[in-house]
Residue, then its C-alpha position, 0 to 999 in steps of 0.5 A: x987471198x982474194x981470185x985474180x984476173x981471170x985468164x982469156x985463153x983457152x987451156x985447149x980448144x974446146x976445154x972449159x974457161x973462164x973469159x971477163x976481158x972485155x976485148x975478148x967478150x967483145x969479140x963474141x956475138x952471142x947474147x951470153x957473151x954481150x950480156x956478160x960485157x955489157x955488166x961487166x962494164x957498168x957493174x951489175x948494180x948498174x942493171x940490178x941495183x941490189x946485185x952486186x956480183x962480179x960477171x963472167x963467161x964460162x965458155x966450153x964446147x962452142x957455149x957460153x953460160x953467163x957467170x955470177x960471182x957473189x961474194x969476191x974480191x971482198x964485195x958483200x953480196x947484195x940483198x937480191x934473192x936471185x943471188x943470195x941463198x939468205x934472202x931466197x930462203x930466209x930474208x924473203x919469206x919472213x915478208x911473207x909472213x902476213x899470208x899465213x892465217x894466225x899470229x901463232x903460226x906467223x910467231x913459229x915461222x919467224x923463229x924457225x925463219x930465224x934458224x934458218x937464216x942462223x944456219x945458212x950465214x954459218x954455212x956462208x952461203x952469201x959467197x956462191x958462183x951462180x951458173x947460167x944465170x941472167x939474174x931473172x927469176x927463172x933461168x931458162x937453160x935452152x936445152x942444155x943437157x948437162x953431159x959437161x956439167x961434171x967439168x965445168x962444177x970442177x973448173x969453178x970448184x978449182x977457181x973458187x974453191x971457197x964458194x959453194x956452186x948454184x945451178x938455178x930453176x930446174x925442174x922435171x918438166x923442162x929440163x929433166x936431163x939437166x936435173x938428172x946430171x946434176x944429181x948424179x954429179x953430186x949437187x944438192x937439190x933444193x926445192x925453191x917453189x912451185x912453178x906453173x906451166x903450161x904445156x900447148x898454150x893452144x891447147x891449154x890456155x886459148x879455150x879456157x872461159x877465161x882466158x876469154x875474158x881476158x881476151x875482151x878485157x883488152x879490147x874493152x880497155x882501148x889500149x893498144x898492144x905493140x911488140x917490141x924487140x928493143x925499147x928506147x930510153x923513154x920506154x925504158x924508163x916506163x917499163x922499169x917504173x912499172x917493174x918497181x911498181x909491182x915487183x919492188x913496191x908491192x911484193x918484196x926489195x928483195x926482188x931484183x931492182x933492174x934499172x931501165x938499162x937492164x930492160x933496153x940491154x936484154x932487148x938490145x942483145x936479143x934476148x927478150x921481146x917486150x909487149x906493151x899496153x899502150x893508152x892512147x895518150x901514148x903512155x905504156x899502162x902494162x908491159x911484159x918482158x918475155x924469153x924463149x929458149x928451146x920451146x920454152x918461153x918465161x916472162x921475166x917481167x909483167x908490170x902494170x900501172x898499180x895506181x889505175x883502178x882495179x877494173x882497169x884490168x891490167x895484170x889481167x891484160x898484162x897476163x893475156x899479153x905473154x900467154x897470147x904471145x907464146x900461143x901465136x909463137x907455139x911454145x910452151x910457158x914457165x909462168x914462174x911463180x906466184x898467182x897459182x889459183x889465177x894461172x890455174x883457171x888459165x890452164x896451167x899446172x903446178x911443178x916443183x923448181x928446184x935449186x942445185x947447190x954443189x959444196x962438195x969442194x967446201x969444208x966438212x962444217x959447211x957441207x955438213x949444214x947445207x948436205x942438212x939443209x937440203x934434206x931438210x927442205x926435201x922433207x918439209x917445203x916440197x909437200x907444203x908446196x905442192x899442198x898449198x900450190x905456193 
């Protein structure tokens, strides 16, 4: 039998709950929970066209985290990486494969692929609640400390008790204390990839040669850089063809494939700022989307036009635009993945991310599988990411 409703009333005050009633959300003022209603309206697909999850507000303790469910009410999980485990570890790096250096090691890497995505369909990974998770690539947790994590694993367990759990991007330099209570509560943790951070971008980025260089590539370039709170329909549109542009066409479909309401949405709730790279014609060359939560600030978006020529220099620029944005707001960077040897040269070092799955409450085959997979991933994907800075 498929979950109901999900009830808006609080069992006692304080107590963890569960909230997808409009009236209710409406209600809230915090960006969590205006995130929360706004997906809930128009469906997830209408901000992330290849994520299909149902949205909820677990409230406990005066906080709100927003809630994925993947997999419910008979949906099939849609195909974006950032909520479907088969795609993160399976479906996603078997685009990869063209990086590796001959055809025997891209042959092995398909089979064992193979295996994995045999395993994780079995284990039915595809039916999972995601908690505190704004569909980008890096959740920042904004301090949280993970002292309720115990209850609210039980809540979810107790009202989705045949999804496994996912608490994502959590890594020792950012939230330690997080990572701690989740292992001690039990959660299996996956290394996801290896992250780049940099600690004092005054200290770290601003000096470096070339950071420099970047610097005079955006004054070189004419462009004019605009910070942005919120967009309106027009950059929007720009700013979501761009995200396509990089994201969607030159890396992976599996990235999340956000529609221009996604972008004005996250501006309009207060919880990303933008800069834009605009020509003189007025047209938007490059943008990022930025969050910061508790000293940490993550660009959830940097696009550019990939269309200009190379000397344009616009990744760089677009690169400049966060990093400058950070320093001049003093918070530390979680450039997420990818570009390692570039984010190096501009200060930053590598952390290994990890994915917390709790299955605990599942069946003896499936935690079996995924209690292997885990360990399995421990052995053999940590060393090759701190080797190979992926």
């Amino acid at each position: 039998m498929q979950p109901g409703p999900v009830p808006d009333l609080c069992p006692s005050p304080g107590a963890p709950a569960l909230v997808e009633d409009p009236a209710t959300l409406a209600r809230d003022p915090a960006p969590a929970a205006r995130f929360v209603a706004a997906l809930g309206r128009a469906g997830c697909t209408g901000f992330a066209g290849n994520v299909t999850a149902r949205p909820m507000l677990l409230r406990a303790g005066g906080r709100g985290w927003p809630v994925m469910v993947d997999g419910a009410d008979g949906r099939r999980a849609g195909p974006a990486y950032v909520t479907n485990l088969r795609s993160a570890y399976a479906r996603y790096p078997l685009g990869e494969l063209g990086l590796l250096p001959s055809p025997a090691a891209r042959l092995a890497a398909r089979g064992m692929l193979g295996l994995v995505d045999l395993l994780l369909r079995v284990a039915r990974v595809e039916a999972a609640v995601h908690l505190d998770h704004w569909l980008t690539a890096t959740s920042l947790h904004d301090g949280w400390d993970g002292t309720d994590l115990p209850a609210l694993r039980a809540l979810l367990a107790a009202r989705f008790p045949d999804h496994l759990i996912v608490l994502r991007s959590l890594d020792r330099w950012s939230s330690p204390a997080l990572l701690a209570a989740a292992s001690a509560d039990g959660w299996l943790l996956m290394p996801a990839r290896q992250i780049w951070v940099t600690e004092d971008p005054a200290r770290d980025w601003r000096p470096r040669n070339n950071s420099a260089n970047d610097r005079r590539a955006v004054k070189a370039s004419g462009l004019r850089i605009e910070d942005a709170d919120t967009l309106d329909d027009a950059d929007a549109q720009r700013i979501a063809a761009l995200y396509a542009m990089l994201y969607l066409e030159r890396h992976s479909p599996l990235n999340p494939a956000f529609t221009p309401a996604f972008f004005r949405m996250m501006g309009d709730i207060g919880m990303a700022r933008y800069r834009l790279a605009r020509a003189a014609d007025g047209r938007i060359m490059a943008a990022t989307g930025m969050i910061a939560r508790a000293g940490v600030m993550t660009p959830f978006m940097a696009g550019y036009d990939t269309g200009a020529p190379r000397s344009a220099a616009l990744y760089r620029i677009a690169s400049w635009m966060y990093a400058d944005w950070a320093c001049r707001h003093g918070l530390a960077i979680n450039g997420s993945a990818g570009a390692g040897a570039f984010k190096r040269l501009r200060g930053a070092r590598g952390e290994i991310e990890y994915l917390a799955v709790h299955a605990g409450h599942l069946g003896p085959v499936r935690r079996a599988l995924l209690t292997g997979f885990a360990r399995a991933l421990d052995r053999m994907l940590t060393p090759a990411l701190a080797r190979h800075g992926w």
